[in-house]
N, C-alpha and C positions, 0 to 999 in steps of 0.2 A: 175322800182324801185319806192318804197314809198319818196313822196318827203317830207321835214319835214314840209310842212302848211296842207299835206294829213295825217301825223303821228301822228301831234297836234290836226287835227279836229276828228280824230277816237279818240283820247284820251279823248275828253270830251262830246261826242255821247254817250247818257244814255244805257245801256244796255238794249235791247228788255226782257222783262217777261219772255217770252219763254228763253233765254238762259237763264236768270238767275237760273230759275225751272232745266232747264236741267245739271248747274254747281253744284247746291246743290243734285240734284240725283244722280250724278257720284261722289260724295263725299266716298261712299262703296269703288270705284275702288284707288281713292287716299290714303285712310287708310291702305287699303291694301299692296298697292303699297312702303310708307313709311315702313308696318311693314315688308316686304321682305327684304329690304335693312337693315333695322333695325339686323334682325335675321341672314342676312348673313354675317354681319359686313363690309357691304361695307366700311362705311367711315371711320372705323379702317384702314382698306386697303389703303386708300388714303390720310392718313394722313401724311403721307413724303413727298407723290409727286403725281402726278395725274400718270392715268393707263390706257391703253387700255383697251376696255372691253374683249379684248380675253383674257387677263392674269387676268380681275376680274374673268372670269368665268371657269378659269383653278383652279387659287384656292379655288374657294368657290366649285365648283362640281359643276353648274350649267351650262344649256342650253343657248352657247353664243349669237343666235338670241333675245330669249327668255327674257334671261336677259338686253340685249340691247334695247328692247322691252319697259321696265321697267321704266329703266333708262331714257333713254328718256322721258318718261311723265311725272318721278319725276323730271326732269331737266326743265322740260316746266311750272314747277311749281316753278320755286325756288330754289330746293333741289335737288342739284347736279349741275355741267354744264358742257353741251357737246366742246369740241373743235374739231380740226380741226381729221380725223382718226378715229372718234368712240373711243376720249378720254375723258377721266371722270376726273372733280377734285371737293374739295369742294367747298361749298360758306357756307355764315353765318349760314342759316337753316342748311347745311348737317352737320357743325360742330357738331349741338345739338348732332346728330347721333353715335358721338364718344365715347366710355365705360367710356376714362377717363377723359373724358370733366367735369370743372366745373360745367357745368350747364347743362350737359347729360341728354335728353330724351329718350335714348335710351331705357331703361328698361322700362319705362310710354308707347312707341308705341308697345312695346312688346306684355305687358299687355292688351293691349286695342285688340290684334286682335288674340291671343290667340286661335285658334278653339273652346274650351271650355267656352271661353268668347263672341267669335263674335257670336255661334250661339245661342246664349240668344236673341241679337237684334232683329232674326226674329221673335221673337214671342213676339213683341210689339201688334200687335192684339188681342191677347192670354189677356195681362194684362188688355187692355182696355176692353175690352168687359166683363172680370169678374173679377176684381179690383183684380185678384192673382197676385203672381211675376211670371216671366216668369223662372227667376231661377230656379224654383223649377217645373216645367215643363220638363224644359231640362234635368234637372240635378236628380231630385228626393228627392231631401232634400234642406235647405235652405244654403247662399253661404258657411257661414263660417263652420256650420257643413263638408260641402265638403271641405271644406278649409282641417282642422285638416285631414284629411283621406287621402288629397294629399297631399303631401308636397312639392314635386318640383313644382307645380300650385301654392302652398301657397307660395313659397319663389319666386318666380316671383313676385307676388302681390304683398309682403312687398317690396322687392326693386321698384317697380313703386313708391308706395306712399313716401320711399323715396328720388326718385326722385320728386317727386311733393314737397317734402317740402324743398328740396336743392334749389330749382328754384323761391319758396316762400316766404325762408325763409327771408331773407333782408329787403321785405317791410314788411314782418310782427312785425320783431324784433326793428325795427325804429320807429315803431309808439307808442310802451309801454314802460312805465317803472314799477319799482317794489318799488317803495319808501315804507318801514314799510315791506316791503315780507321778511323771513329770508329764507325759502323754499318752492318752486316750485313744484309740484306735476305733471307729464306730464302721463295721466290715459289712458288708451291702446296707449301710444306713441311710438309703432313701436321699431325701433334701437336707439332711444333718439336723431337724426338732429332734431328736432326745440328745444327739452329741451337745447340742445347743443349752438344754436345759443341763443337762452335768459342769459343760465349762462355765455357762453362767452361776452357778450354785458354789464352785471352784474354783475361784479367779488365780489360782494357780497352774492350772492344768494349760495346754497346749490340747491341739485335736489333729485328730487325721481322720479324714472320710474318704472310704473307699467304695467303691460302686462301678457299673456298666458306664461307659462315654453317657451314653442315650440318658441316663438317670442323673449323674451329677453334674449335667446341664443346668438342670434346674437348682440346683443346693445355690451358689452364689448369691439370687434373690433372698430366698430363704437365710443365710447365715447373715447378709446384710443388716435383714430388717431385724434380727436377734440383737447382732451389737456385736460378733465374736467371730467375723470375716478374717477379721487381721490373725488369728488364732489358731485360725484350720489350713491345714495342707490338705490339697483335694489327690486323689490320685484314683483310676481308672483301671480296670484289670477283671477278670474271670475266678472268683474265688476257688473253683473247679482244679485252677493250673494254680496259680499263687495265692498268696496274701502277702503288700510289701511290710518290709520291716520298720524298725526306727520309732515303736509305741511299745513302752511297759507295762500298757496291758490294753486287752482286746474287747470288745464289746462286741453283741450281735442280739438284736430284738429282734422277735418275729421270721428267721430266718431257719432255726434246727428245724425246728415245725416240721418247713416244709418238706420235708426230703428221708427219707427211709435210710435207713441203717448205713446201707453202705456207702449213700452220698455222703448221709451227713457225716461221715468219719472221713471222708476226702478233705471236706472243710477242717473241719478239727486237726487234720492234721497237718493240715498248711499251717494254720493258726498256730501251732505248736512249734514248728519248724521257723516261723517270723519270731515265736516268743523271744524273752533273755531268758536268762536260766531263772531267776525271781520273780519272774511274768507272770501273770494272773488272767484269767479269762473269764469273763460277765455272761452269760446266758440269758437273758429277760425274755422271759417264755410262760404262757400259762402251765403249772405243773398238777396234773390229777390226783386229785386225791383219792384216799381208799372208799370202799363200803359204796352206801346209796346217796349219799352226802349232797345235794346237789351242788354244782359247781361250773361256772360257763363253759371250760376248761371240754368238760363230755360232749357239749354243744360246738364247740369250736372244731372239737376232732372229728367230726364229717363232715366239714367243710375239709378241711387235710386229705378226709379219706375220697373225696369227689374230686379234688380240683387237683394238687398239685402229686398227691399219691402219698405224703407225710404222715405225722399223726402228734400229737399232743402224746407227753410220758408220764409218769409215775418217778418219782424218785429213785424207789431203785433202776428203772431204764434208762436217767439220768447217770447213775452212779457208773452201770455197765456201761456204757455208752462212753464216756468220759476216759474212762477207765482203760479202752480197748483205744484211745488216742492216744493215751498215756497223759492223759491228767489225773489227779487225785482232787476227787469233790470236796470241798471241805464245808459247805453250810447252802443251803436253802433259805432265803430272805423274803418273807413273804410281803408283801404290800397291800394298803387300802385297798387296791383294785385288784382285779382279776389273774394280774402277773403279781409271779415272785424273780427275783434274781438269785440263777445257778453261779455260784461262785469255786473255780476251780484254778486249781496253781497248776503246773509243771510239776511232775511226780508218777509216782505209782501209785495205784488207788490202796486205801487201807484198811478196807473192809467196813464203812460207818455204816451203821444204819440205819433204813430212812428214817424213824423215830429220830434220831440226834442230827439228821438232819435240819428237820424242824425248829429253827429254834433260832 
């Protein structure tokens, strides 16, 4: 038996290189492992009560060795935990797991492992070596083209990012406010959760959500079950050709990302052209930081550089960027979570730099 001054000194024994290299290579096997349980609804399962794994794998249809298999290594991580019999219950991670958990992951690990999605990753070699997407290798067209053409792959998608901004949405809505805003504009905003979480935080504001027909189908449920239907004007269009008018200021999460230089300035400049002259523009994007700093942000940008051909910026790329639409940046807002909010007016840029950015 480990004695606890033998328990304490393995606990602050620096981890050898070599494991570490070898915990981040088996990271494939973890993702995976999460999206199984994910897809088979384990932690729906065990949300009353914990389960042996012969009646997990009676009712999912699955291979009881197999699946216990599984289970096990997700429990060795956190996510799940075995008791006495080859029983399963939750812990805080597996919670994320549950469809109607507040703060559900579930449909974000879906998404992430996807066969149609996973096998984009291997051909990270592919992009590096001739600066393509790898997307459009696997697939044959670029994502969102494939997107519109499947639609049960596209409505997977939409709920991940819904889920990614239900789990966002808190530190982002805390940190702004809309003092002089009468309406809010949220420009390919999915089902309208973050438009959602601003006008409820702002019982002044007004909404406008704009998006694909295909996409804002779905918003109506969504804005209902918020409380802030009567609030929102829905409207449908190509951000590529337009964006409509009638909002004093604009919002767009998760969308510069996607898109390289020169799209993303197509957008921006629509944006610009709907602005009023006092109009303001919201950015909610993860922004890179300098040096070796880790940040999910570096993590996030190969997913950009495989799937849609974008990429996560740097402030000053923010700055240029803005700048060459003809906005002038005026502050970087960072939040508890992984995004900050790019906050830019109508203007010419004025030289700031990213240090006063910051702040």
């Amino acid at each position: 038996m480990t004695t606890h001054i033998n328990a304490a000194a393995e606990a602050t024994t620096p981890v050898p290189p070599e494991a570490q290299l070898m915990q981040i290579l088996g990271g494939c096997f973890q993702s995976q492992a999460v999206y199984v349980a994910a897809k088979l609804g384990i932690a729906d399962l065990l949300k009353d009560q914990p389960l042996p794994v012969v009646e997990l794998a009676r009712q999912t249809g699955t291979h009881e060795r197999t699946l216990y298999r599984v289970l096990r290594c997700l429990a060795s991580l956190g996510i799940f935990r075995e008791t006495d019999g080859k029983v399963f219950e939750l812990t805080a991670q597996a919670e994320l797991l549950i469809s109607d958990h507040p703060g559900s992951m579930r449909d974000a690990a879906i998404f992430m492992c996807e066969p149609w999605h996973w096998s984009v990753y291997g051909e990270m070699l592919y992009s590096v070596t001739t600066g393509k997407v790898a997307w459009e290798r696997v697939h044959g067209k670029e994502v969102f083209p494939y997107f519109q053409e499947h639609p049960v792959e596209y409505e997977i998608f939409n709920r991940a990012m819904t889920s990614f901004s239900t789990n966002t949405l808190p530190a982002i809505v805390e940190v702004y406010t809309f003092a002089g805003v009468k309406k809010l504009a949220d420009i390919a905003g999915g089902h309208g959760m973050l438009l959602s979480g601003f006008l409820k935080a702002n019982p002044h504001l007004e909404g406008l959500l704009f998006d694909l027909p295909q996409v804002i189908e779905g918003a109506p449920a969504l804005l209902e079950k918020e409380g802030v239907a009567d609030r929102v004007e829905l409207k449908t269009g190509d951000f590529f050709e337009s964006v409509p008018g009638g909002a004093d200021a604009y919002m767009m999460k998760f969308i510069i990302h996607d898109w390289d230089d020169d799209r993303a300035l197509k957008i921006l400049r629509n944006i610009h052209q709907a602005l009023p002259s006092d109009g303001r523009l919201l950015l909610v994007e993860m922004v890179v930081p300098a040096g070796n700093e880790p940040h999910f942000s570096k993590i996030q940008d190969l997913e950009m550089l495989l799937s849609p051909g974008g990429l996560e910026r740097t402030p000053d790329e923010y700055g240029d960027l803005l700048a060459r639409a003809g906005f002038e940046l005026r502050r970087i807002i960072p939040t508890k979570s992984p995004l900050s909010i790019v906050e830019a007016f109508k203007g010419t840029a004025s030289g700031i730099s990213a240090t006063d950015l910051h702040r």
